[in-house]
TORDOPA-434472 format. One line per field, with one value per residue (C-alpha): z, x, y; residue in three letters; residue number from 0. Coordinates in nm, 3 decimals, always signed. Layout:
<pts>
w	(Z,...)
u	(X,...)
v	(Y,...)
residu	(ALA,...)
num	(NUM,...)
</pts>
This chain:
<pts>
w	(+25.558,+25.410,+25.117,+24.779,+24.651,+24.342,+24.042,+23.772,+23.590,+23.892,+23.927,+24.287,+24.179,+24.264,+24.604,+24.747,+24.622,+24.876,+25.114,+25.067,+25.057,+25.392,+25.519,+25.360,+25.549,+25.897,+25.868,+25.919,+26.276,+26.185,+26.113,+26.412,+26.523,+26.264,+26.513,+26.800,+26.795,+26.700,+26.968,+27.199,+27.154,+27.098,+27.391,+27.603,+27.628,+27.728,+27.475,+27.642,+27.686,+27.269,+27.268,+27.431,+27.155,+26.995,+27.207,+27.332,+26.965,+26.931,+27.249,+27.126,+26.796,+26.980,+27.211,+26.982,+26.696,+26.981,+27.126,+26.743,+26.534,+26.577,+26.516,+26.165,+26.097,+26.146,+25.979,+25.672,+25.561,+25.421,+25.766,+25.899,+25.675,+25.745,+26.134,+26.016,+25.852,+26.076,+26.368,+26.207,+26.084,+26.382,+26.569,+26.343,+26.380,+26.764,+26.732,+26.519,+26.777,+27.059,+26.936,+26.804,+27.243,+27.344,+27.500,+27.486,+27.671,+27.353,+27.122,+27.358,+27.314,+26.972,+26.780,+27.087,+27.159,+26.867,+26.612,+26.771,+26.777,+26.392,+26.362,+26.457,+26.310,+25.988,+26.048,+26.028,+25.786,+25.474,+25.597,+25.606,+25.269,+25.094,+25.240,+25.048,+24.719,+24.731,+24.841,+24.631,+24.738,+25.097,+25.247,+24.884,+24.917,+25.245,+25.230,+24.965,+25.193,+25.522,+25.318,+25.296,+25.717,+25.651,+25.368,+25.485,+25.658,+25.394,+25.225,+25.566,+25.679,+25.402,+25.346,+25.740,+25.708,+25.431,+25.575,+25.931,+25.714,+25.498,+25.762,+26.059,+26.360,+26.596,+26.780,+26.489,+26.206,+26.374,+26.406,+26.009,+25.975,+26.132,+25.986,+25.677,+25.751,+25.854,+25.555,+25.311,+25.485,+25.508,+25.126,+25.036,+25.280,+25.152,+24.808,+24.979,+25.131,+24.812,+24.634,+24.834,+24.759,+24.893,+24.648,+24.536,+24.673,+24.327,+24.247,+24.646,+24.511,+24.174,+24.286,+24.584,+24.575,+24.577,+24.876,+25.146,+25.212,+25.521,+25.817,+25.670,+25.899,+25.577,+25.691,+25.485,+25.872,+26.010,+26.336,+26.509,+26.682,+27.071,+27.031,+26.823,+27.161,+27.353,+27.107,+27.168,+26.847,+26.925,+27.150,+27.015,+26.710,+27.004,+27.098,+26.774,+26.638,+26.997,+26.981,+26.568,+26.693,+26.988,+26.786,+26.474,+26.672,+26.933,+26.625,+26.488,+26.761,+26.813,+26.474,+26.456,+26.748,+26.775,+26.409,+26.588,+26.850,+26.698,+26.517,+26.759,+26.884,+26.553,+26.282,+26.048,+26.288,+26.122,+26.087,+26.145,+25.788,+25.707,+26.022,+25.886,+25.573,+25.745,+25.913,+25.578,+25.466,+25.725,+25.664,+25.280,+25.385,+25.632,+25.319,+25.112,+25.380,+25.372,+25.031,+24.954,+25.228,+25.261,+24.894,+24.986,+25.250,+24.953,+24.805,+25.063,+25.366,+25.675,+25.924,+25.688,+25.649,+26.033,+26.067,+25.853,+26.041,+26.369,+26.309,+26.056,+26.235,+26.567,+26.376,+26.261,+26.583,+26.696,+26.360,+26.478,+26.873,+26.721,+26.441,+26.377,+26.505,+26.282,+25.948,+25.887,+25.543,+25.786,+26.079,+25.805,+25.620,+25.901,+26.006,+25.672,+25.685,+26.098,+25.943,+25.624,+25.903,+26.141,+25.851,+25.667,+26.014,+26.071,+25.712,+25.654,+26.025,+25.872,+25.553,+25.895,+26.062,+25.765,+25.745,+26.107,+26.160,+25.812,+25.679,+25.837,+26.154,+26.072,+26.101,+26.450,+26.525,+26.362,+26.592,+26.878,+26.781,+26.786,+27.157,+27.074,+26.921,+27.169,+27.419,+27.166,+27.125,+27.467,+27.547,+27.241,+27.345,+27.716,+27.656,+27.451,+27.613,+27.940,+27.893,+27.719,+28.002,+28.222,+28.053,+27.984,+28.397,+28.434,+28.212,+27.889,+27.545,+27.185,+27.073,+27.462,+27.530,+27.304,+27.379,+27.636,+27.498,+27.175,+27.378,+27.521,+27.171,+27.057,+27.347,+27.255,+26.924,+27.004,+27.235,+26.885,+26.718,+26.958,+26.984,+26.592,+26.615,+26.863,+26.608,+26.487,+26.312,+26.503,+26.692,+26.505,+26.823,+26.792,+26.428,+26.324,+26.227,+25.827,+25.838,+26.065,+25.885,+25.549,+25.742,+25.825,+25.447,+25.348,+25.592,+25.535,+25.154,+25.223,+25.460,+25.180,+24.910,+25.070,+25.164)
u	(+30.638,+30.398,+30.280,+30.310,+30.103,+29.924,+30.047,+29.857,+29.565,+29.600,+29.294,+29.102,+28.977,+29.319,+29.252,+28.956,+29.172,+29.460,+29.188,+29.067,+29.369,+29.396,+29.054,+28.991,+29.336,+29.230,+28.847,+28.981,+28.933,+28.567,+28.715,+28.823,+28.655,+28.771,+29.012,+28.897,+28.796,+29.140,+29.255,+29.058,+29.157,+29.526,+29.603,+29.320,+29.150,+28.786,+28.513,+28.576,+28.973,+28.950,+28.722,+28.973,+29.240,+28.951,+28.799,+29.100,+29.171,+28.793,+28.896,+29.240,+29.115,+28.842,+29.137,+29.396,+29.186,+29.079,+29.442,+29.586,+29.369,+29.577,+29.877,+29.710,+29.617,+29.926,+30.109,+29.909,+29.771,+30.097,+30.231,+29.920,+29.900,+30.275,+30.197,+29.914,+30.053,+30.363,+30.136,+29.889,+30.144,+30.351,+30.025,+30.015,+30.377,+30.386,+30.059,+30.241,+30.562,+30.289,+30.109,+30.417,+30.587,+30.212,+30.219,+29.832,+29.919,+30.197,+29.843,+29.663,+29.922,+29.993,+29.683,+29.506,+29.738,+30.000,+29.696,+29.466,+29.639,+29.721,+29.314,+29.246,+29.496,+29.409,+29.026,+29.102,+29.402,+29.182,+28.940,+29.035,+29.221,+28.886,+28.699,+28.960,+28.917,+28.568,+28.436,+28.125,+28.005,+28.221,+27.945,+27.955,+28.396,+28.405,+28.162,+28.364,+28.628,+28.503,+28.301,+28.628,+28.624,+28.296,+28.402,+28.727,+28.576,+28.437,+28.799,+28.922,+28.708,+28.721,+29.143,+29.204,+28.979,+29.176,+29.498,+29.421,+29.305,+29.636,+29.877,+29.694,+29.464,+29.753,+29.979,+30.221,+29.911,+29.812,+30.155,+30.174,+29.887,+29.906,+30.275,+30.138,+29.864,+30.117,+30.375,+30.100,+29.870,+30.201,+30.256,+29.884,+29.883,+30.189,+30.041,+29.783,+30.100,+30.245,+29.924,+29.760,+29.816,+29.690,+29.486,+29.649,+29.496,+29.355,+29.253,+29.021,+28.880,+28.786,+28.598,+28.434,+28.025,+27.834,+27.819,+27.528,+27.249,+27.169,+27.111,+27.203,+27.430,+27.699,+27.942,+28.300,+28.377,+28.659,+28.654,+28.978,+28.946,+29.006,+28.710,+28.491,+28.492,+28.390,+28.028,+27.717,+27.683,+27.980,+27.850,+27.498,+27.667,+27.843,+27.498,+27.363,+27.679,+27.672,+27.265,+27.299,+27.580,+27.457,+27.132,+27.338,+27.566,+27.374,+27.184,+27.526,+27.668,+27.421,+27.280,+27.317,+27.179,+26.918,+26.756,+26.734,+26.623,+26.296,+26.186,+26.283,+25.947,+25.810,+25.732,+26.017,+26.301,+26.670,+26.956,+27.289,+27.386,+27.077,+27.161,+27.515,+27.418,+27.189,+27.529,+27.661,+27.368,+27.394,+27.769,+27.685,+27.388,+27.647,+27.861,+27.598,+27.454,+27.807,+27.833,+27.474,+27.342,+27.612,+27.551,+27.240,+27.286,+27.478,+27.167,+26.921,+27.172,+27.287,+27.077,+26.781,+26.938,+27.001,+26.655,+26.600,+26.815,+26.741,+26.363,+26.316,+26.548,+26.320,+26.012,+26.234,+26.310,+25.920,+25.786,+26.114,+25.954,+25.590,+25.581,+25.925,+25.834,+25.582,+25.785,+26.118,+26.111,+25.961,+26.243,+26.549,+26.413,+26.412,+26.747,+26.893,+26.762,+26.902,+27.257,+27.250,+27.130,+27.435,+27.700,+27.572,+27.614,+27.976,+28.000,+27.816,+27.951,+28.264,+28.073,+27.837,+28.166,+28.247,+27.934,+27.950,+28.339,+28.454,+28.777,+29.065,+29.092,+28.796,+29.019,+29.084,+28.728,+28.667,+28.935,+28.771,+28.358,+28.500,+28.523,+28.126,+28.171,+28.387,+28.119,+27.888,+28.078,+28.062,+27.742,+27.539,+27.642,+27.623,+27.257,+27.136,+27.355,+27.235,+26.849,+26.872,+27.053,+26.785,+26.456,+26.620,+26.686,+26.309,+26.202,+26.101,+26.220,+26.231,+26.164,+26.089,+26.443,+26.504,+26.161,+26.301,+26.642,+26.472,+26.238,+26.549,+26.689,+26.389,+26.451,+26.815,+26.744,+26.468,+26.754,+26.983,+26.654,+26.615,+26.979,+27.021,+26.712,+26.903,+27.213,+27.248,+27.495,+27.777,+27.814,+28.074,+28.270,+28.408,+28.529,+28.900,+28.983,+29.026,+29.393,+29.529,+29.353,+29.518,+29.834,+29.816,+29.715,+30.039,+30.277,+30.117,+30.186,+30.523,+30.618,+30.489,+30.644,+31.008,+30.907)
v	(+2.331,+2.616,+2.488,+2.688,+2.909,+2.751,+2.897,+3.114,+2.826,+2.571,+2.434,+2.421,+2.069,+1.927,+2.049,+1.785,+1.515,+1.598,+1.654,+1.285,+1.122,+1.223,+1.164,+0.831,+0.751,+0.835,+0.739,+0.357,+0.438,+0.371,+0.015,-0.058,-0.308,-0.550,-0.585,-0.646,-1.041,-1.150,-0.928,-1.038,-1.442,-1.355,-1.128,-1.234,-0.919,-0.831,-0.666,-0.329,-0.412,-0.437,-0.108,+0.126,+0.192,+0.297,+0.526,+0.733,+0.754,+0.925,+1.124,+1.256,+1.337,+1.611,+1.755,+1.768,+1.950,+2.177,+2.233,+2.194,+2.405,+2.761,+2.588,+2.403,+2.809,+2.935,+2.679,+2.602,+2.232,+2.098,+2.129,+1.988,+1.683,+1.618,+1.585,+1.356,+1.159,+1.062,+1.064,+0.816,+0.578,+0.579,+0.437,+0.193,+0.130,+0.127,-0.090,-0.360,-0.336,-0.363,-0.703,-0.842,-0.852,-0.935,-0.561,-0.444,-0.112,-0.025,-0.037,+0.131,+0.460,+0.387,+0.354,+0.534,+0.842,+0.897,+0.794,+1.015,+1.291,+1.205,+1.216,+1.539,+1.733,+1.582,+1.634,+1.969,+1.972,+2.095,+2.268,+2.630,+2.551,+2.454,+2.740,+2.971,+2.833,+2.720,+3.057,+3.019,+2.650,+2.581,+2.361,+2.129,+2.147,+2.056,+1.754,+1.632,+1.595,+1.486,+1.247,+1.051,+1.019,+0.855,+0.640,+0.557,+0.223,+0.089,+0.020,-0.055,-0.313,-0.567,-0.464,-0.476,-0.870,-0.986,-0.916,-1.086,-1.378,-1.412,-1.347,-1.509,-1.395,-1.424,-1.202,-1.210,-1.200,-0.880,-0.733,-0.762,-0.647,-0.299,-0.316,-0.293,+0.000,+0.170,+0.202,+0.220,+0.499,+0.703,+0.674,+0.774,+1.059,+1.164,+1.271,+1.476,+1.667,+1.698,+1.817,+2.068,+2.436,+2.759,+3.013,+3.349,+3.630,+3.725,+3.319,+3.417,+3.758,+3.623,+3.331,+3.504,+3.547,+3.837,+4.044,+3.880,+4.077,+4.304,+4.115,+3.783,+3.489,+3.525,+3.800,+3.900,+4.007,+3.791,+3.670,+3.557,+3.193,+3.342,+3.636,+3.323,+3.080,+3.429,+3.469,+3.289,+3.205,+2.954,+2.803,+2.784,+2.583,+2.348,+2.278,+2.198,+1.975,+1.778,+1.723,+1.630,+1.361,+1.196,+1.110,+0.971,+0.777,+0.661,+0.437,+0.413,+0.266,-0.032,-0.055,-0.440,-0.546,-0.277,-0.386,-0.741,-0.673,-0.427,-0.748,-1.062,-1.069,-1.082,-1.356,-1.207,-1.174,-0.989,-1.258,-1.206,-1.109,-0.876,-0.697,-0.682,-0.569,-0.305,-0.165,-0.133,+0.046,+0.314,+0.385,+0.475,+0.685,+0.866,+0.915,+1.043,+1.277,+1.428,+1.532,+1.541,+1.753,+1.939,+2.086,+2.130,+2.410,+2.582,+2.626,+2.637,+2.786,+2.662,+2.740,+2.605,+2.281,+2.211,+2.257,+1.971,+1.745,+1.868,+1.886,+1.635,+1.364,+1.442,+1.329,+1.014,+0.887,+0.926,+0.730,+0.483,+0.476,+0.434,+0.225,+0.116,-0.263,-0.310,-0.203,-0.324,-0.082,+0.169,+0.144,+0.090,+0.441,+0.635,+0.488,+0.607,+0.938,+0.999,+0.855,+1.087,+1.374,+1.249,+1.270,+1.642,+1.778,+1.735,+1.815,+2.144,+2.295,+2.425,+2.620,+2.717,+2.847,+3.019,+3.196,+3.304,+3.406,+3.474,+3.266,+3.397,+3.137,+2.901,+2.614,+2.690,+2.769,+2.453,+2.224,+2.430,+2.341,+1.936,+1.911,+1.841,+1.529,+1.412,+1.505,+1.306,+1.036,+0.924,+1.065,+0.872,+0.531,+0.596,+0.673,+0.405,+0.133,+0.222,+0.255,-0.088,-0.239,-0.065,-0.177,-0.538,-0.552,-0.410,-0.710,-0.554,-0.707,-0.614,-0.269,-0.203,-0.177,+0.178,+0.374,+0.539,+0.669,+0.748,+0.977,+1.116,+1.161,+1.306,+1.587,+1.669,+1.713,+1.997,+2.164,+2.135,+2.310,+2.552,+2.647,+2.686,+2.923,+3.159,+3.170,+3.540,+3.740,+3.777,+4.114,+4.387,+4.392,+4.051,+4.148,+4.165,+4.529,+4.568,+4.729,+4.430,+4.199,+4.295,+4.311,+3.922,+3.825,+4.042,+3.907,+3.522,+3.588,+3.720,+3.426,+3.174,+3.324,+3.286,+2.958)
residu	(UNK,UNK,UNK,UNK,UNK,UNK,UNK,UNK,UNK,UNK,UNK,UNK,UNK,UNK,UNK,UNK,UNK,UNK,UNK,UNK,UNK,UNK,UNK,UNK,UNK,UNK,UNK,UNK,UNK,UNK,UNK,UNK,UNK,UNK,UNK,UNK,UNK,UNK,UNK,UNK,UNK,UNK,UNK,UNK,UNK,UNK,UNK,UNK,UNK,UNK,UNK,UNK,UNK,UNK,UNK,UNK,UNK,UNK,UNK,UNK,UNK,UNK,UNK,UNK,UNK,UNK,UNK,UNK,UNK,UNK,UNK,UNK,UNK,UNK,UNK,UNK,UNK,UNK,UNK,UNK,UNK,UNK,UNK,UNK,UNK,UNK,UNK,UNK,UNK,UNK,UNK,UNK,UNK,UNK,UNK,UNK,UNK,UNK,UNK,UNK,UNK,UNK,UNK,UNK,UNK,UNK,UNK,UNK,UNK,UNK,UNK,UNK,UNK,UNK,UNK,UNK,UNK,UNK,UNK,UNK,UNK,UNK,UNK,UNK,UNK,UNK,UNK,UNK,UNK,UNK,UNK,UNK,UNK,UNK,UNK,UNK,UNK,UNK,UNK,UNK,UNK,UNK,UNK,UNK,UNK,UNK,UNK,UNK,UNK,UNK,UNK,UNK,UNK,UNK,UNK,UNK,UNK,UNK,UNK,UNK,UNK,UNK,UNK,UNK,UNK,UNK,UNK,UNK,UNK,UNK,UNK,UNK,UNK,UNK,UNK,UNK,UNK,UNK,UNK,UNK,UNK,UNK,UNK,UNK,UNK,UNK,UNK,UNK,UNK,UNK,UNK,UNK,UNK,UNK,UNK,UNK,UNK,UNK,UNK,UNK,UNK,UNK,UNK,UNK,UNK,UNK,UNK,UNK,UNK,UNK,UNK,UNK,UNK,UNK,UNK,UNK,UNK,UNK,UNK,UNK,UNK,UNK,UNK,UNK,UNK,UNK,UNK,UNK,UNK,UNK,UNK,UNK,UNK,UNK,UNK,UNK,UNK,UNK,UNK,UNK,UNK,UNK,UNK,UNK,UNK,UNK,UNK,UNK,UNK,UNK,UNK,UNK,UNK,UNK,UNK,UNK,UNK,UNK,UNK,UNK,UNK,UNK,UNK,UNK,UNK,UNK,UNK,UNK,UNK,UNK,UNK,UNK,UNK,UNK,UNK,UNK,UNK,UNK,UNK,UNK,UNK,UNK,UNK,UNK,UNK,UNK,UNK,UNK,UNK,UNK,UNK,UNK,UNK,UNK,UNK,UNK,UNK,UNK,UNK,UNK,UNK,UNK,UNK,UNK,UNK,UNK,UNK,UNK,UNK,UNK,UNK,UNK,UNK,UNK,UNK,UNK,UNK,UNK,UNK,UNK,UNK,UNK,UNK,UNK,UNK,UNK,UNK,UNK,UNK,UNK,UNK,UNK,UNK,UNK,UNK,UNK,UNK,UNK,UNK,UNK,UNK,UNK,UNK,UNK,UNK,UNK,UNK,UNK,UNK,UNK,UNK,UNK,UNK,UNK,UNK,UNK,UNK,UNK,UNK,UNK,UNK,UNK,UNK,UNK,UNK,UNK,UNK,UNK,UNK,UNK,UNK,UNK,UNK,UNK,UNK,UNK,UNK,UNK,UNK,UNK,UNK,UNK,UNK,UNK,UNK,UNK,UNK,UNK,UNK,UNK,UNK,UNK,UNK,UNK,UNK,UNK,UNK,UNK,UNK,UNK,UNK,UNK,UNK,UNK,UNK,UNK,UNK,UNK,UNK,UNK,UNK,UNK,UNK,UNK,UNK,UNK,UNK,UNK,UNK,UNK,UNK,UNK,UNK,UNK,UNK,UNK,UNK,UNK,UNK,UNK,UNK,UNK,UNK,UNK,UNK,UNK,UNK,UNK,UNK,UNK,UNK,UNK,UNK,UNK,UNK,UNK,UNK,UNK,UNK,UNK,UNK)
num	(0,1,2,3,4,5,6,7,8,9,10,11,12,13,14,15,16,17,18,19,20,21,22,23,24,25,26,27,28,29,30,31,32,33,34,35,36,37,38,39,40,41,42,43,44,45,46,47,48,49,50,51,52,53,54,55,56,57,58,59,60,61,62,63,64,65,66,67,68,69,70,71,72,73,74,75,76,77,78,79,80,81,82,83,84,85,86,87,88,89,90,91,92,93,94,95,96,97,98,99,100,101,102,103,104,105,106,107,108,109,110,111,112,113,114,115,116,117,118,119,120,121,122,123,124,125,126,127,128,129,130,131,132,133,134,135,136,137,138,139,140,141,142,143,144,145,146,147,148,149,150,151,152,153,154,155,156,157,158,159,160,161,162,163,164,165,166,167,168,169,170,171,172,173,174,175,176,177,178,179,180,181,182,183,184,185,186,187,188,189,190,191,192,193,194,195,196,197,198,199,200,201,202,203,204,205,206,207,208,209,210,211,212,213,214,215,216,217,218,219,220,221,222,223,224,225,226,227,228,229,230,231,232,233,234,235,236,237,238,239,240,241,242,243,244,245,246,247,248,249,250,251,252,253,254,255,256,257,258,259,260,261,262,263,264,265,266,267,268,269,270,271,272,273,274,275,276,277,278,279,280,281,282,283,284,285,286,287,288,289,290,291,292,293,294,295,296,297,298,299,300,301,302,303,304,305,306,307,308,309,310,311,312,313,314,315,316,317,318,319,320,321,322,323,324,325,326,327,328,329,330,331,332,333,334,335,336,337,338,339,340,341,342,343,344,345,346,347,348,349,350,351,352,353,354,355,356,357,358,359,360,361,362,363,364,365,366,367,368,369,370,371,372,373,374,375,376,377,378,379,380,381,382,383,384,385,386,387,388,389,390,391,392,393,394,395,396,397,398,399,400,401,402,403,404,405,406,407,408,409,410,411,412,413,414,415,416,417,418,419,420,421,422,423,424,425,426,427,428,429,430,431,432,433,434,435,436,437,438,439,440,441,442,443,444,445,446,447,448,449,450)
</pts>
């Protein structure tokens, strides 16, 4: 399954396409909850019942690119995007098998489990592969790619509708339905396997920068994945990545009812369809933060550019706290801006990665750093959910239900701050010796060339 090496004149541009056709495959998991009613009437299942498919998908897809990501080194993308790809439509597959007997615990481990697992290692299928050939802009390569996680939603959600509509909200609808995802998922994945190449050694060395200055984060050192999770600098970017998340997603999260709820005291209360369409808004500004920002720290660097989300979102989520009830344009700006913030963190961390621990496992390093977002991802919600249930039971209404937790974002994002002012160049100690490391390119070459 190592993918060939790209021939003399391939050009890296054919790359971020595989990348995306994998990416805007797994990000329907943002979709999800499309789902979820028809579930919920057809196998009788409770809001949270509906939720959990989704969830331990979120949670496999943090473990599995933690516990997956030397294995996606070693093995090279093709490989990777292979065991997407049949993980990820075998969910599906066991999904459709699971509503069609009425058996809610066969989703739960197909779309959950196999599909998670299918997540992860195809978050992280790409990303050491873009690094290589995008040597001079990694932060603008990889946001093209993991822009397609963000994006993937907005072709699942009205696909995913359309389909429960034509074939029925039923048991049997909803088997179809996933039927379908499944077989058609598998065939677009399958061109990103059948794309993606690895650079030549010489195709690497041509398009590399100029050596970084003295002192500067940007090291040609290479850093193996075991000595990485032993640095502070690690676990400084943990920090960072989990702070950056739990403040996107915890607006992410309860967008819709959080917009009505700012203004239901008001004399323009948010409908049901604005707040809708306010949800939609958010998604493309997490898509453009991706790409956009993501560039950006080409330009600007890294640990510039997560001072602008980290600092600038905290200032945000106080004009949000302060004013946000008394300007819809007010609170729906700032809530673009955390989104865009939310989505050019999980897209510039690998180019930050790069920076830090060289190329040679930062795909691993990568599948390690994600165990953050899973932390996030349950630690966002928790936080907003419960202070709202709180102030609610302590008799406050409206935008008096989110003070509180968007104080307590306000604080977590200053920890991210602080932590991504501690980040340093990563000690010589930690670095992979020259001669072995020139070793492992030979043998990899070797290896692929046989292939």
């Amino acid at each position: 399954m190592t993918p060939p090496i790209a021939p003399a004149g391939w050009s890296r541009w054919l790359v971020p396409p595989a990348a995306l056709s994998v990416h805007l495959s797994i990000g329907q998991a943002y979709a999800w909850s499309v789902f979820k009613p028809s579930l919920e009437s057809a196998l009788g299942l409770s809001g949270t019942q509906s939720a959990l498919p989704f969830q331990l998908g979120i949670v496999m897809l943090g473990l599995s690119a933690a516990f997956g990501g030397t294995l996606v080194e070693r093995n090279g993308p093709r490989w990777a995007m292979t065991v997407a790809l049949c993980c990820f439509s075998s969910g599906f597959l066991l999904s459709a098998l699971g509503a069609a007997t009425e058996q809610y615990w066969l989703i739960v481990f197909g779309y959950g489990f196999v599909g998670g697992i299918g997540l992860g290692i195809g978050y992280i299928s790409p990303v050491s592969t873009l690094i290589k050939w995008f040597p001079d802009r990694p932060g603008m390569a990889t946001g093209i790619a993991i822009m397609g996680f963000g994006g993937g939603a907005l072709i699942a959600s009205p696909w995913s509708a359309q389909m429960l509509e034509s074939f029925g909200s039923d048991s049997e609808g909803i088997a179809f339905a996933f039927l379908v995802h499944g077989l058609v998922y598998a065939v677009f994945m399958s061109l990103g396997v059948l794309l993606v190449r690895v650079p030549r050694p010489e195709d690497r060395r041509e398009k590399a920068p100029a050596a970084p200055p003295a002192g500067s984060l940007i090291s040609t050192a290479q850093v193996s994945a075991r000595s990485a999770v032993r640095t502070p600098q690690f676990w400084c970017l943990w920090i960072v990545l989990c702070m950056n998340v739990t403040a996107g997603i915890g607006v992410l999260e309860k967008a819709a009812p959080m917009i009505t709820d700012f203004f239901a005291d008001t004399d323009t209360p948010v409908s049901v369809s604005a707040a809708a369409g306010f949800v939609a808004l958010l998604s493309a500004a997490n898509m453009a933060g991706r790409i956009g920002w993501s560039s950006t720290s080409d330009l600007i660097g890294r640990k510039n550019v997560y001072r602008v989300y980290l600092g600038v979102g905290a200032v945000m989520y106080l004009l949000i706290a302060r004013f946000g009830d008394s300007s819809k344009p007010l609170f729906v700006i700032c809530a673009l801006v955390i989104l865009s913030f939310y989505g050019g963190g999980f897209a510039t961390i690998p180019a930050y990665l790069k920076d830090l621990f060289g190329t040679y496992q930062v795909g691993a390093i990568h599948g390690r750093l994600l165990t953050a977002w899973s932390t996030a991802g349950v630690l966002g919600p928790l936080i907003v959910n419960w202070v709202a249930d709180s102030q609610e039971e302590a008799g406050k209404s409206g935008s008096g239900l989110y003070g509180l937790s968007f104080t307590i974002m306000i604080g977590l994002l200053v920890v991210g701050f602080v932590a991504n002012e501690l980040v340093r160049p990563v000690n010589p100690r930690h670095h992979v010796p020259a001669p072995r490391e020139a070793a492992d390119d030979h043998v990899t070459s070797e290896q692929q060339h046989h292939a």
